[in-house]
Structure formats: C-alpha cells, structure tokens
VOPAGU-2260 file (C-alpha; in pm, 1 decimal, decimal comma):
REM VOPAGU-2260
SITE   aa  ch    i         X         Y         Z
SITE  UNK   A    0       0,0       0,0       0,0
SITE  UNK   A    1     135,2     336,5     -91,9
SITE  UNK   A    2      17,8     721,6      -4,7
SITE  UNK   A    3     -82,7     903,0    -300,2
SITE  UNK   A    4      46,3    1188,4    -407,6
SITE  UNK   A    5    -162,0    1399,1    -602,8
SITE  UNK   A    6     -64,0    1725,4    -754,5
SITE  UNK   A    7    -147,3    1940,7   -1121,3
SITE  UNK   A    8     188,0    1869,5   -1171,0
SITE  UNK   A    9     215,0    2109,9   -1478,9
SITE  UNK   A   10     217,0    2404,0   -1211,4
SITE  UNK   A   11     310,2    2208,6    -866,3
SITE  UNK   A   12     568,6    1899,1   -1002,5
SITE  UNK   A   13     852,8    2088,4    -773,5
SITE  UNK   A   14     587,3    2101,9    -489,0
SITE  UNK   A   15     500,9    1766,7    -499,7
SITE  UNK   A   16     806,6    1560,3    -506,6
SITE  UNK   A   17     938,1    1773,5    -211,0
SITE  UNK   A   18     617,8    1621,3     -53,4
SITE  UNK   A   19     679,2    1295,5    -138,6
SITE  UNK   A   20    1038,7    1329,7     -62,0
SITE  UNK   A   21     938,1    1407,1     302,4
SITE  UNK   A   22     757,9    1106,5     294,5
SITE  UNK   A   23     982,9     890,2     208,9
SITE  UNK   A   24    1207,7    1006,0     407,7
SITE  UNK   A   25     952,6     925,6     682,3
SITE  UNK   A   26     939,9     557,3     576,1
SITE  UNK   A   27     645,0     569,9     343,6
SITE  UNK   A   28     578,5     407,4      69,8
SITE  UNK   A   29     511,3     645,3    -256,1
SITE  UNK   A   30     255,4     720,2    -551,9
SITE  UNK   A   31     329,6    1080,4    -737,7
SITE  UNK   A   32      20,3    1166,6    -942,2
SITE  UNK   A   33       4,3    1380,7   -1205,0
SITE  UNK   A   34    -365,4    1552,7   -1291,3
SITE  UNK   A   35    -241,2    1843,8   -1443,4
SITE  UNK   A   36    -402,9    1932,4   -1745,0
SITE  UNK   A   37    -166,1    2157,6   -1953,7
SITE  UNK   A   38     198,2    2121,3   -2018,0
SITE  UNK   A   39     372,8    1814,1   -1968,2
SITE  UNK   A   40     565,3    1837,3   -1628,4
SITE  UNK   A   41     907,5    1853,6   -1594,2
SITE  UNK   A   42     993,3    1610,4   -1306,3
SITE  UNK   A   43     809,5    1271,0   -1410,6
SITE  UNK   A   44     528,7    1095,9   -1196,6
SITE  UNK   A   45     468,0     761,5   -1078,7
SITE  UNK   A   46     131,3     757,4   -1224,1
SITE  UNK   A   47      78,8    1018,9   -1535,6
SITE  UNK   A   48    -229,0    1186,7   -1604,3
SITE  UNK   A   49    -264,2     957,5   -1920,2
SITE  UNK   A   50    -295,9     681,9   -1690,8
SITE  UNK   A   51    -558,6     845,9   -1453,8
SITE  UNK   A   52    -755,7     961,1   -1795,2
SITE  UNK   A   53    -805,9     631,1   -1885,6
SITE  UNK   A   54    -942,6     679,4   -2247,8
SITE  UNK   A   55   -1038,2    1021,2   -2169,2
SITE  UNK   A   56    -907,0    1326,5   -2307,7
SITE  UNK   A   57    -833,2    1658,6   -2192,3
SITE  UNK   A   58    -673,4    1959,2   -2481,2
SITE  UNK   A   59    -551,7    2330,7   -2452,9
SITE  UNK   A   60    -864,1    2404,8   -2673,1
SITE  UNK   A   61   -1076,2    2270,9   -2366,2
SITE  UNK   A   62   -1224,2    2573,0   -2105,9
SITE  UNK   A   63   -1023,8    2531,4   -1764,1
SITE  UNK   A   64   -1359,0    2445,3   -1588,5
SITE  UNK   A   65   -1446,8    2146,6   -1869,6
SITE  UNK   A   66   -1051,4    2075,8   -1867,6
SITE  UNK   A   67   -1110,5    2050,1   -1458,4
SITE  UNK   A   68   -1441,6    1831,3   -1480,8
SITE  UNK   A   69   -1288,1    1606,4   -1691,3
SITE  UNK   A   70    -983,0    1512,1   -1476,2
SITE  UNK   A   71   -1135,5    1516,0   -1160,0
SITE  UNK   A   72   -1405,3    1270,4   -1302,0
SITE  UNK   A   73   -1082,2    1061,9   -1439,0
SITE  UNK   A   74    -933,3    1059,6   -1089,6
SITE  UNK   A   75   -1250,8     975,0    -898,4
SITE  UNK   A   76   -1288,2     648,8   -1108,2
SITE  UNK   A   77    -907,1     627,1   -1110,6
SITE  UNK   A   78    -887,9     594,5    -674,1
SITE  UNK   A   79   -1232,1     391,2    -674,4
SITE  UNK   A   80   -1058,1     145,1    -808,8
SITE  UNK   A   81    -684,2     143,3    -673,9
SITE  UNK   A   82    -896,3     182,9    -324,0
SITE  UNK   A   83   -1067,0    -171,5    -445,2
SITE  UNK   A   84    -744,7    -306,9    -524,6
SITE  UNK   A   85    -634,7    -206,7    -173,2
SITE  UNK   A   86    -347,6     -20,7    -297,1
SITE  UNK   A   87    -419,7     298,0    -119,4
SITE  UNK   A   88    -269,8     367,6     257,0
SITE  UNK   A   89    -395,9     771,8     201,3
SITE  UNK   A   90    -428,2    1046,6     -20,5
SITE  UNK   A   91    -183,4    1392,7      23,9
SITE  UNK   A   92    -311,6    1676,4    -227,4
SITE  UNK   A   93    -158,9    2023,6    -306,4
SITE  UNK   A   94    -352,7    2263,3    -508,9
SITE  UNK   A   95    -509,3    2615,4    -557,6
SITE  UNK   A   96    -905,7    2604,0    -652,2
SITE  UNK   A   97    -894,5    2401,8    -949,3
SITE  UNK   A   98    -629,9    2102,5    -801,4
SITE  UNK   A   99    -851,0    2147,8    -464,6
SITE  UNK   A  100   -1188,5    2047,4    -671,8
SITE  UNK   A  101    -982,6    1785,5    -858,6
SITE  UNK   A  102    -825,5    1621,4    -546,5
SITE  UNK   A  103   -1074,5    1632,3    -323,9
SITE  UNK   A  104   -1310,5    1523,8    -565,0
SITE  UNK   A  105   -1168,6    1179,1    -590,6
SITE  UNK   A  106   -1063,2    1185,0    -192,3
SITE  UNK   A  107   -1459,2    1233,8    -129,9
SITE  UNK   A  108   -1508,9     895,3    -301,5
SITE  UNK   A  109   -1280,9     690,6     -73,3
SITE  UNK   A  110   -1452,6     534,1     224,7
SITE  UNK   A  111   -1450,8     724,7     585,1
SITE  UNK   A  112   -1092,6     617,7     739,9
SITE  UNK   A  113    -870,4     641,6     476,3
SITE  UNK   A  114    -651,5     930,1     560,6
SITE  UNK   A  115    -720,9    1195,0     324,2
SITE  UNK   A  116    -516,6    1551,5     315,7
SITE  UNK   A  117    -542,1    1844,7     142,0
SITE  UNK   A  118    -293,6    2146,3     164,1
SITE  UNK   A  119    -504,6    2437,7     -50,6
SITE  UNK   A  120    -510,6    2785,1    -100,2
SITE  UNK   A  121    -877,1    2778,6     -10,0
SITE  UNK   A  122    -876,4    2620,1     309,0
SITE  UNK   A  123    -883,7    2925,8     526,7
SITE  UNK   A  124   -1232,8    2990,3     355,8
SITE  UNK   A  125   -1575,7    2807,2     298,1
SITE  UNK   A  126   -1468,4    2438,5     285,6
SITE  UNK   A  127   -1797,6    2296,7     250,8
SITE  UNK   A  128   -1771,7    2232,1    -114,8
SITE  UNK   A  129   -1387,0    2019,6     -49,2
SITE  UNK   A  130   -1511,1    1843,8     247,9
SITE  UNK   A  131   -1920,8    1760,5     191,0
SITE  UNK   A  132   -1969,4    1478,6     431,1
SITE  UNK   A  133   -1602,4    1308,5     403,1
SITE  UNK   A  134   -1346,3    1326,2     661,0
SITE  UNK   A  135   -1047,0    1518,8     498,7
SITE  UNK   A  136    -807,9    1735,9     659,7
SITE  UNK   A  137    -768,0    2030,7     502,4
SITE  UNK   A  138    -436,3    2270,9     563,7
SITE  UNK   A  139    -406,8    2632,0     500,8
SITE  UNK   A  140    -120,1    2670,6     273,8
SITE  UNK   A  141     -46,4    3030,1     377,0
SITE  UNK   A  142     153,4    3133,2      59,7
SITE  UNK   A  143      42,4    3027,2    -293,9
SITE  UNK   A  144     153,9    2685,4    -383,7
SITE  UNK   A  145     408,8    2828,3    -648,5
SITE  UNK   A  146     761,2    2720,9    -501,3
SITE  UNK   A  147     958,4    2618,0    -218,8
SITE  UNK   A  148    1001,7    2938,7      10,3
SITE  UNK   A  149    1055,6    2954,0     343,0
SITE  UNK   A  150     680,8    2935,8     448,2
SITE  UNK   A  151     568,9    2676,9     145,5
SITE  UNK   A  152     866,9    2416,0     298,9
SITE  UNK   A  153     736,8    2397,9     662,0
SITE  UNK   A  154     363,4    2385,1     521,4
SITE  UNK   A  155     419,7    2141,7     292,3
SITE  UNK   A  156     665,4    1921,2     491,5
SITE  UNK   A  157     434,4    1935,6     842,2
SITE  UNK   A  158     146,3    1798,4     610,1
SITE  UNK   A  159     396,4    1509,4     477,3
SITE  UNK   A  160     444,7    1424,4     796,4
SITE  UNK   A  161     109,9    1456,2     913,2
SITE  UNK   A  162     -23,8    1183,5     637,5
SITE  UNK   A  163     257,9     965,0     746,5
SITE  UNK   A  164     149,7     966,0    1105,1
SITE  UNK   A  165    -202,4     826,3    1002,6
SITE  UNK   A  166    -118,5     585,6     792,7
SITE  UNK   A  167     161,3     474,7    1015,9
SITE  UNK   A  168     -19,1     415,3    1347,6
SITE  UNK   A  169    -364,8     214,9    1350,5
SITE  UNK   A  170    -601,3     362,3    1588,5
SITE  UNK   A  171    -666,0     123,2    1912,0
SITE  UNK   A  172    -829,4    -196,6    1832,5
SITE  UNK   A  173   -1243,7    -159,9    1986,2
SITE  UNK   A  174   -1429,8    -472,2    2015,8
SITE  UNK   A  175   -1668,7    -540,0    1751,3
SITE  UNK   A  176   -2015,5    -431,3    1785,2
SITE  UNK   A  177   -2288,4    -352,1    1591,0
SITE  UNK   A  178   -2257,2       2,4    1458,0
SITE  UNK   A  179   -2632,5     159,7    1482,8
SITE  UNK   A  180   -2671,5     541,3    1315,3
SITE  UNK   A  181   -2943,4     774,2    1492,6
SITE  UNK   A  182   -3019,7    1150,9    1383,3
SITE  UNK   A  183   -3049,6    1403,0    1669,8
SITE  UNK   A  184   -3120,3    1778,8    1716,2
SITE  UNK   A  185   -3079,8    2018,5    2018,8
SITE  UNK   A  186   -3507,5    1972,2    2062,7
SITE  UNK   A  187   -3522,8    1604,2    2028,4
SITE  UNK   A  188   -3171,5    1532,4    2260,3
SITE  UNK   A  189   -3317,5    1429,7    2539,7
SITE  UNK   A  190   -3492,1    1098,1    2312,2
SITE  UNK   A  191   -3211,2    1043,0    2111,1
SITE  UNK   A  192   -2960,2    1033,5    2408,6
SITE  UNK   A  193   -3207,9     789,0    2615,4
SITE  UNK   A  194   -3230,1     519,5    2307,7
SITE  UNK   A  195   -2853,5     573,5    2228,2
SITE  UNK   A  196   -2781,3     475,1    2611,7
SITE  UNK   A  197   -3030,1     189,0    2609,3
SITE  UNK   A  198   -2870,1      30,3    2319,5
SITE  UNK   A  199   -2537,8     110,7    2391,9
SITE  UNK   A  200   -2617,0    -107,7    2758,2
SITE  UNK   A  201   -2773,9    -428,0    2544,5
SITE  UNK   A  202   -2400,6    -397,2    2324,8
SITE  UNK   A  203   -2492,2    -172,3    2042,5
SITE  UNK   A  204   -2172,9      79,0    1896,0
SITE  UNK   A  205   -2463,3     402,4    1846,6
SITE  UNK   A  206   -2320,7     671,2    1585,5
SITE  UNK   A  207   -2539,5     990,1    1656,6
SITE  UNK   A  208   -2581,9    1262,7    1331,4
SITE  UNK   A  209   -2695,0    1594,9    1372,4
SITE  UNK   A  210   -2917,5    1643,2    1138,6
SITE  UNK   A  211   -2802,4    1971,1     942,6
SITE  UNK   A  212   -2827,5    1851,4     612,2
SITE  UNK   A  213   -2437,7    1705,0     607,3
SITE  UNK   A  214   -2515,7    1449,5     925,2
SITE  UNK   A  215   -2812,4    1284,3     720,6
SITE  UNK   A  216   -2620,2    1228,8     422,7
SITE  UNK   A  217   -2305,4    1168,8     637,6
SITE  UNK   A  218   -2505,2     875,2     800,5
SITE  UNK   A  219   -2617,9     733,1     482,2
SITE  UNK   A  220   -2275,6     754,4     280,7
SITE  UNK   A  221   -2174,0     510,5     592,6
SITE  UNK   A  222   -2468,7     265,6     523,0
SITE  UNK   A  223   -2331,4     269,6     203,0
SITE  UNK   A  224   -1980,6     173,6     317,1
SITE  UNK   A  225   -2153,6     -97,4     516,2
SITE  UNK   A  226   -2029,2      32,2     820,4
SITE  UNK   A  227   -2372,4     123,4     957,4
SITE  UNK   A  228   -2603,0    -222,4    1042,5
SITE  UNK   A  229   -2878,5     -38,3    1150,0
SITE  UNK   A  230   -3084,5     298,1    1186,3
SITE  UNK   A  231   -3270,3     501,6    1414,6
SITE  UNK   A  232   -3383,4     794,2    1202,4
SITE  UNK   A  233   -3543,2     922,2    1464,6
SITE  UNK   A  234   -3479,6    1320,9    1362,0
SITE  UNK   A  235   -3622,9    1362,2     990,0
SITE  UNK   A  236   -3632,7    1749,3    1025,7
SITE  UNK   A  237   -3407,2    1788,5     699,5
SITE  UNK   A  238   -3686,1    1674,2     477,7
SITE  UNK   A  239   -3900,1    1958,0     622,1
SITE  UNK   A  240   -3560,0    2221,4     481,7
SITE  UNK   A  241   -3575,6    2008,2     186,5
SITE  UNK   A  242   -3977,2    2086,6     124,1
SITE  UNK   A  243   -4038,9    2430,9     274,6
SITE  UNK   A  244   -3657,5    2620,5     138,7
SITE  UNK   A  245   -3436,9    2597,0     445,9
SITE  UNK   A  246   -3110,1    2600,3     468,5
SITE  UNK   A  247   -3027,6    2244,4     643,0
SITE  UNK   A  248   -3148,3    1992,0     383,2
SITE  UNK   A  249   -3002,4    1681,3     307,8
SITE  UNK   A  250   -3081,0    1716,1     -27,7
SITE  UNK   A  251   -3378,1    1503,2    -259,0
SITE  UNK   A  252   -3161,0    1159,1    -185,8
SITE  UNK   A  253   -3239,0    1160,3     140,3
SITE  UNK   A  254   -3396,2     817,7     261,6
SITE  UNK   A  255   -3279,3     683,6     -79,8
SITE  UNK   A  256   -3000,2     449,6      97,9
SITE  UNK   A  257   -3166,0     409,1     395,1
SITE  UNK   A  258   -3453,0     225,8     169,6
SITE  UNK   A  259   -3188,6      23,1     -46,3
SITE  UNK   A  260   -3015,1    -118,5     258,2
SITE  UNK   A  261   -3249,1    -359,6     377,0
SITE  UNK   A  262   -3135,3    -293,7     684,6
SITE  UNK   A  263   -3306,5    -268,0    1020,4
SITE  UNK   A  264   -3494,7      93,7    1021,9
SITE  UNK   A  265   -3698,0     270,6    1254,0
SITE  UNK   A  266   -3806,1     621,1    1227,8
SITE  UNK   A  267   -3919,2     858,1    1390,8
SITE  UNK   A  268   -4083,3    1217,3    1237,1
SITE  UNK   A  269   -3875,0    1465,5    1548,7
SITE  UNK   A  270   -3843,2    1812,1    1417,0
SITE  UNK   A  271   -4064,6    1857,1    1153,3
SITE  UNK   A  272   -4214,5    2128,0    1290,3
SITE  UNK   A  273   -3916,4    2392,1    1167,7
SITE  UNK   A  274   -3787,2    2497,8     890,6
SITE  UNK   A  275   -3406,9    2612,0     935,8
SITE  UNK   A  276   -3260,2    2958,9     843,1
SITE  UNK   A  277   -2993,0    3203,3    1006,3
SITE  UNK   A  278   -3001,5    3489,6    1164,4
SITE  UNK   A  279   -3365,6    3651,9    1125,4
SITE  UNK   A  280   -3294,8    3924,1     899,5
SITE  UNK   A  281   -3191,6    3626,5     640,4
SITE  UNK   A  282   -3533,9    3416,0     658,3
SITE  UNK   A  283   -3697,1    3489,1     268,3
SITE  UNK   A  284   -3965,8    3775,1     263,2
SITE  UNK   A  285   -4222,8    3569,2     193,3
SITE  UNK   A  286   -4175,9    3403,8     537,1
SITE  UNK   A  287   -4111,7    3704,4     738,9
SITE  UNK   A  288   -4497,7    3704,6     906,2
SITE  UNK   A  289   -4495,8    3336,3     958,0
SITE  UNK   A  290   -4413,6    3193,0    1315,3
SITE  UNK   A  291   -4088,1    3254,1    1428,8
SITE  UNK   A  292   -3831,7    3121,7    1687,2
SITE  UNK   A  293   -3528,3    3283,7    1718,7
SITE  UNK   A  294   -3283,0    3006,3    1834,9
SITE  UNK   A  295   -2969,5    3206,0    1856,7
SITE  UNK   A  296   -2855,6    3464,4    1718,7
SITE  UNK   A  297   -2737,6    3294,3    1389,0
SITE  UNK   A  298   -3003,1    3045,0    1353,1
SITE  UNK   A  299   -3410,7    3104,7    1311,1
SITE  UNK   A  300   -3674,7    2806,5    1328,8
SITE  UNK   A  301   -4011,2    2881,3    1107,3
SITE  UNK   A  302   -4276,1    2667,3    1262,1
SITE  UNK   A  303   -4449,8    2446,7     949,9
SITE  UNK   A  304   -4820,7    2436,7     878,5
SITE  UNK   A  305   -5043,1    2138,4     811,1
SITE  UNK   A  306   -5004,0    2232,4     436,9
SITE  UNK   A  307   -4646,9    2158,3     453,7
SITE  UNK   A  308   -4654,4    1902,6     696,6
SITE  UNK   A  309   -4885,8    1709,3     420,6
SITE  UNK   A  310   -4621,9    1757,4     173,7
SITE  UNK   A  311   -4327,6    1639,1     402,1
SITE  UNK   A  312   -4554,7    1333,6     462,7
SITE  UNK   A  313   -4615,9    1256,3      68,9
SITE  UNK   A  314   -4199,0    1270,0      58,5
SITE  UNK   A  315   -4147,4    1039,7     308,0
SITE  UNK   A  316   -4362,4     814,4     202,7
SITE  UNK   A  317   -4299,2     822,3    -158,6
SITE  UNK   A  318   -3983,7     712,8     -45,4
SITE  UNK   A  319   -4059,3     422,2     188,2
SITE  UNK   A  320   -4295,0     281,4     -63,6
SITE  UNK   A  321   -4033,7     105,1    -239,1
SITE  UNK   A  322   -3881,0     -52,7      51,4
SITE  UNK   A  323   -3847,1    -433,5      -8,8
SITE  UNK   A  324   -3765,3    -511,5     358,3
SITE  UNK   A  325   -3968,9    -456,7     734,6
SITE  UNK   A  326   -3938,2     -17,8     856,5
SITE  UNK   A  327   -4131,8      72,1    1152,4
SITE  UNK   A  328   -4263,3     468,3    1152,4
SITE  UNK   A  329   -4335,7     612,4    1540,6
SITE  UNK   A  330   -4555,2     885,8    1585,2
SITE  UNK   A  331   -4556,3    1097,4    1868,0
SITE  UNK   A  332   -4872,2    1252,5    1903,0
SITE  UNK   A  333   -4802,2    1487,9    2161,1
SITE  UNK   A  334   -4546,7    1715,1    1974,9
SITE  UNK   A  335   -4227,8    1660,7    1789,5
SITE  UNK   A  336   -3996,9    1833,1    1931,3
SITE  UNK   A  337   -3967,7    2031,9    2222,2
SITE  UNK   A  338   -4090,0    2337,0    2087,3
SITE  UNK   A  339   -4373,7    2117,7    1971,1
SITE  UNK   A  340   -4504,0    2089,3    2333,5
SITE  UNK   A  341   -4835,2    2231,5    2471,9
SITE  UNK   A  342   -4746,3    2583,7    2592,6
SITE  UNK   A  343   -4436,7    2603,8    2369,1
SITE  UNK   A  344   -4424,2    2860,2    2055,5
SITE  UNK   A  345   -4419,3    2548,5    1818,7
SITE  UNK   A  346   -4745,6    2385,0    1941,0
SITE  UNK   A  347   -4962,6    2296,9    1676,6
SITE  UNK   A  348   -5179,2    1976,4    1652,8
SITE  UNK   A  349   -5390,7    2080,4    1381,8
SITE  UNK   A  350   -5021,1    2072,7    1174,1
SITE  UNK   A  351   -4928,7    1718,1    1364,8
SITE  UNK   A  352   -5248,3    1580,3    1250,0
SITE  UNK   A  353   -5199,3    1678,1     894,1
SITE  UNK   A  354   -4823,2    1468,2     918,0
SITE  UNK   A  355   -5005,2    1197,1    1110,5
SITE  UNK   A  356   -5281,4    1098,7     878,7
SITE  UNK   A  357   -5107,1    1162,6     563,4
SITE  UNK   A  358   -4824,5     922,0     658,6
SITE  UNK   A  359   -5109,2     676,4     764,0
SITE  UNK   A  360   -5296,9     729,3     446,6
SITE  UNK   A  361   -5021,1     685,5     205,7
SITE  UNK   A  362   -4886,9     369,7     387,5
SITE  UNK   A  363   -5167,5     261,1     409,6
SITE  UNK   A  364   -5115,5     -57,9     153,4
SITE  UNK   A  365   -4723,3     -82,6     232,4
SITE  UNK   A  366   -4692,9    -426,5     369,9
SITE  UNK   A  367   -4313,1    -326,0     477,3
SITE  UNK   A  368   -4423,5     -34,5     668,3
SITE  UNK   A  369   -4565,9     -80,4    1007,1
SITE  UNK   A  370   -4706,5     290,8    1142,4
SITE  UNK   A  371   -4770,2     330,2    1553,9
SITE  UNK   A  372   -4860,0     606,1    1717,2
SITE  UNK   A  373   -4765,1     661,4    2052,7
SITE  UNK   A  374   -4961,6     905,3    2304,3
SITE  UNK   A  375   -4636,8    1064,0    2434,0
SITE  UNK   A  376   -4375,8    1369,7    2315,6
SITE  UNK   A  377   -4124,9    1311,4    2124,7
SITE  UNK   A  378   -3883,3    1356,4    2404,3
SITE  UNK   A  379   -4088,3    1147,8    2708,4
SITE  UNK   A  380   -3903,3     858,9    2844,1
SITE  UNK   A  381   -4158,2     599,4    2696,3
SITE  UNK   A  382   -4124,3     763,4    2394,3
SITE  UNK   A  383   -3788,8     625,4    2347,9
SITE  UNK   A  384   -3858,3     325,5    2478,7
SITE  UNK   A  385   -4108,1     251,8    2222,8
SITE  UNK   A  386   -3857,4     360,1    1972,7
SITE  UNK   A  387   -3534,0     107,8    2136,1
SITE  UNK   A  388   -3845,5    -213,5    2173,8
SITE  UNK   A  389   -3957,4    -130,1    1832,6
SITE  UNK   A  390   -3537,0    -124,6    1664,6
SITE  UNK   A  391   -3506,0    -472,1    1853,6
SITE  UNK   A  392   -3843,6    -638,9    1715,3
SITE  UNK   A  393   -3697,1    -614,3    1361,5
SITE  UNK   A  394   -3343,5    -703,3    1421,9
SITE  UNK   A  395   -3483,7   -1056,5    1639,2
C-alpha cells in the first residue's frame, strides 16, 4: 500500500516531489500523481495523467472548468478502483481552486478512514464544497503553492508528515459491535440520548448525526460503506428544509439508501415542525410574518403548517414505498420536538395531525411499513422506549 500523491503537476511537479520526498524520508511508501491538465511536467510521476484519464481526453482548446471536470471525473474512477485493489494507505493533495476540486473530488469517493489531506489555497475559507460529508483534513497553505520558500517548505513538509502519522499508526483496536446510526437535534436530545444509552447497555456501537443537512447524508454515505447495520432515524427534520426552502437539507436523496439497505430501520418524524434559516434578517420575505423562533442569534426556526406538513408526509412516504424489507414509523402525538409541546411557541396539533394521517394514508397498503402512534412527546421517556423495543423487534 502506498500514499498518493496527487498534484497538477504542470504548475506544482517541484511542490510535490518535495512532498513525497518528506515522505519517504519518513518511511512511506510512494505514488506521485500527475492531474495536471496543460503542459507536460518537468519532473516525471509515478502515475501520469494519461494513466488516470483512462481513455479520456483533456486539450488546450478545452475551457479550464471542462478541462477541470474532466480530470477530476478521471481521478474519482481512477482511486475507486486502486482503493478496491487495496493499494491505497492515504491520499496527500496540493492545489489552488482548481487542483482542490480535482483532489478532493476523488478523496470524497474513498470510504470514511482512509486518511485523506489536502494542503489548498482555499482552506482558510468556505470548505464545505472540499469536504461535503467526508473526513479530509484540510491545511491552510499560507503562501500560494508556487515554489519552495521559506513558508511553502514547513507547510508542505508538516502535512507530509502529518499523512505519514495516520497511515503509520492504527487507531486502538475496539471490540466489535454492531454500529447503529441515529439523527439528533438540540429539541429532540433528550430521546435520542435515552435510546442511544439503552442500546449502547444491550451492546450496540450508536453513531449519533446531527441532522443539518451534512449528518443525514453523512449517516447514509456510511450505510453505504456498510459500516452502519442499523438505523434510528429518529430526527427527519431535513426533509421539512428540503420541502419548505431551508437552509439544512439533506438534499432530494435523502432516505434513498436508507430504503436500499435492507437494513433494520426505525423512524421517527422529530423536528418537523421547523424549517431552518440564520439569523432573522436572512429568513426569505415571503416568510417574514410566519411563526418565528429565534434560536440564537445565527439560527431562526419557522414553525411548518399542516399544508407543509402534508407535503413532508407525501416525501417520506414516496420514499418508503419502495422498501423491499420490514421499517417501523413512530408517531408521537403529543409534539415533535420540544418546541412542539403544549405551551411552547411550536405547538400545533392541527399541523401534527396533517403529518399523522397523511403518513397513515399513504402507507396505508405498504406491507413493509408498520405505522404506531404513541400518546407521548417526542422527548418522554416511553417515547424512546417505544422507539429502542420497536429497533429490537426487527433485528430478532
């Protein structure tokens, strides 16, 4: 197994063999890859970008963004399958914006674990776009990756030997358990924390997600990686962002693995009564006389009406209706979160109702789906318990 190098090496070749020089100077095995995608570098890689492009083509007549897709779809397929071949120790990057998108393009595709390192221009700014749900480091570069200087040296070098320490040490050995994932918000804590504890006790590894749009689909790429057996989605509140316009959605995939597993699956509906925005001068004009709850000073919680909550329950179910395996729905009838409590600003049964029956009416001829409603809030200790005795029904 080898650390890969990765570098547009028609700008960065200097850059990138002192990288992998510090590596090997570390002890660690070596791939330089080239994804450059003008002039032919000067120092020669391991792997070229001929190699990477497999068939595929990139020209100077070619835009720099088309130029960019094109290689950074090349090197996703290109680590997909020296990962498979279980080549691939890590991944070390160097780039401005366009190697950034390229590497971490391809490091995104690699399964959570493999140590993944990117030193980028763009890392003392939004990351979101690098990182997504994938656990790469990312490294200020300070100066411009365009040399060896004084600064670029020490950068550089601290992140070779940063990606030699992971690969170099395993993390302590746990005992195998069953690896459950559960989605959680501040208003539904107190449930999630009370199942995560029970099953933790009867030998359960729980994996809790907050569920801002990047824990859902974090949650789910780990299904995918079949490091998740199980699922308490207990929090669906970024299907509600998804619907309404807020800012926390997990996007229109959402469920999509979760039904493909066939794995155990209870959930639960906690948080659908708010839609997610900042701070209150940012919620959309055409929400500004709807009910409010400022959270904090950077984040603002619309309550959602029965209109919507119809629509969130036509998603859901739209989804679960291809499920080919057993999924158990709870329904807490007396409120959904904690500001869905009677006296709280979110209290609204009329709106619950609406999510109730549609759910029920939809599901209605879904065999796989079992529905239960449970005359408790979300957050009530037999509320949870019905949630951890439901979860251990379908994995007996």
């Amino acid at each position: 197994m080898a650390v890969y190098a990765i570098a547009t090496m028609d700008t960065k070749a200097e850059e990138i063999a002192f990288v992998a020089s510090c590596l090997r100077r570390a002890g660690v095995t070596v791939k330089v890859i080239d994804v450059g995608t003008n002039a032919v570098p000067a120092i020669a890689p391991d792997v070229t970008r001929e190699q990477v492009l497999a068939g595929a083509s990139v020209s100077p007549e070619m835009a720099r963004g088309e130029a960019v897709t094109v290689m950074s779809e090349a090197l996703c397929r290109f680590m997909t399958n020296e990962n498979a071949a279980g080549n691939v120790a890590g991944v070390i990057g160097i780039g401005g914006s366009g190697g950034t998108a390229i590497v971490t393009a391809a490091m995104r595709q690699l399964p959570i674990g493999v140590p993944k390192l990117m030193v980028s221009t763009m890392a003392s700014s939004n990351v979101a776009p690098y990182v997504d749900c994938s656990d790469i480091t990312m490294m200020y570069s300070v100066v411009d990756v365009a040399g060896l200087n004084v600064v670029s040296q020490k950068v550089l070098a601290n992140a070779a030997h940063a990606i030699a320490g992971m690969v170099s040490h395993e993390p302590p050995v746990m005992t195998a358990k069953p690896c459950l994932g559960m989605t959680m918000f501040g208003v539904t804590t107190p449930c999630v924390t009370a199942v995560r504890e029970s099953l933790e006790a009867k030998g359960f590894d729980c994996l809790v997600f907050h569920a801002t749009g990047t824990g859902g689909r974090a949650m789910e790429g780990l299904v995918r990686s079949g490091l998740i057996q199980g699922v308490l989605d207990v929090t669906t509140t970024e299907v509600a962002d998804e619907i309404v316009g807020g800012i926390l959605s997990a996007g229109p995939d959402r469920l999509d693995t979760l039904v493909e597993s066939r794995i155990p699956l209870v959930l639960g509906v906690g948080a659908v009564d708010m839609v997610n925005f900042g701070a209150k001068e940012s919620v959309p004009p055409q929400f500004q006389d709807r009910n409010l709850h400022v959270h904090n000073e950077h984040v603002t919680l619309m309550r959602t009406t029965p209109d919507e909550n119809v629509q969130i329950a036509q998603w859901i179910a739209g989804k679960l209706k291809r499920l080919s395996s057993p999924a158990t729905i709870l329904l807490p009838e007396h409120g959904v979160s904690m500001l869905d409590a009677e006296g709280e600003s979110f209290f609204d049964p009329e709106a619950d109702a609406a999510l109730f029956e549609t759910l029920e009416s939809e599901l209605a001829e879904c065999d796989d789906v079992q529905i239960i409603r449970v005359p408790q809030h979300i957050n009530d200790p037999e509320f949870s318990a019905a949630l951890v005795e439901e979860f251990l029904k379908l994995t007996t």
